[in-house]
N, C-alpha and C positions, 0 to 999 in steps of 0.2 A: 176286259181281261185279254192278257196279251196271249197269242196260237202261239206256242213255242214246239215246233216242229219234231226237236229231238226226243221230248217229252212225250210229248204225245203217239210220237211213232213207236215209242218203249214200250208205252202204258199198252199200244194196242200188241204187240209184237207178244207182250204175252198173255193177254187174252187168248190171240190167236193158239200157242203154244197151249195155252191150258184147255181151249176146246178141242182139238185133236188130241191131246194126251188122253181126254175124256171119252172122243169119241170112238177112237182105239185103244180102248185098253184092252180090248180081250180078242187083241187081234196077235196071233205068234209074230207076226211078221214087224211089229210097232217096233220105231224108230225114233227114238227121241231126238238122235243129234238131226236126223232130217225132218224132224218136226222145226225145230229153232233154225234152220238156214232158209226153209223154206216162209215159217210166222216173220223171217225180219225182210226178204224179198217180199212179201204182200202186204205187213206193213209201211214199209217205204212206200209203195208204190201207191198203197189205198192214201194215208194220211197226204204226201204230198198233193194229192188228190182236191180232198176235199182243204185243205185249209189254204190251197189255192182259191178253189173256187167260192171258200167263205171269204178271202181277202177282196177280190178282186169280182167279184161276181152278185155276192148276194147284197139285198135293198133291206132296208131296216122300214117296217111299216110307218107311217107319219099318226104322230098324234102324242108322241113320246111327252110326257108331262116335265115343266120346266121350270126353273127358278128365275126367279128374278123380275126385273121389269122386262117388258115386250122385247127390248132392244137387246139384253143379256142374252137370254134364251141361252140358258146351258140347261141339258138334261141332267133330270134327276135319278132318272130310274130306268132301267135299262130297255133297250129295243124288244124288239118281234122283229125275227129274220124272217123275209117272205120268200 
């Protein structure tokens, strides 16, 4: 499955947005529009993050079960990230 960056940085962008809306609600002072400029600066920054370091960083453990004869060796079934 492919990391698709802008996706994923939405998806988190409003988590983030919906646990401070949660975790202030009962606060007079709550701030939605600075909820959302601040949830897309942490999400940028988190996502880029890790979906770097899942590209370019992380090892898939060995043992992955595979089709074919010896020589093929295409994976069937998906990894274990270590």
């Amino acid at each position: 499955m492919a990391l698709i960056v802008p996706k994923i940085q939405k998806d988190m962008e409003k988590a983030i947005v919906s646990a401070m809306t949660n975790a202030f609600s009962d606060s007079k002072d709550a701030d939605p529009d600075a909820y959302k400029k601040f949830a897309s600066a942490l999400a940028e920054g988190i996502t880029k993050t890790i979906v770097s370091a899942l590209q370019q960083d992380a090892e898939v453990i060995p043992g992955i079960a595979t089709a074919g004869s010896p020589s093929a060796q295409s994976s069937v079934t998906p990894g274990k990230i270590f």
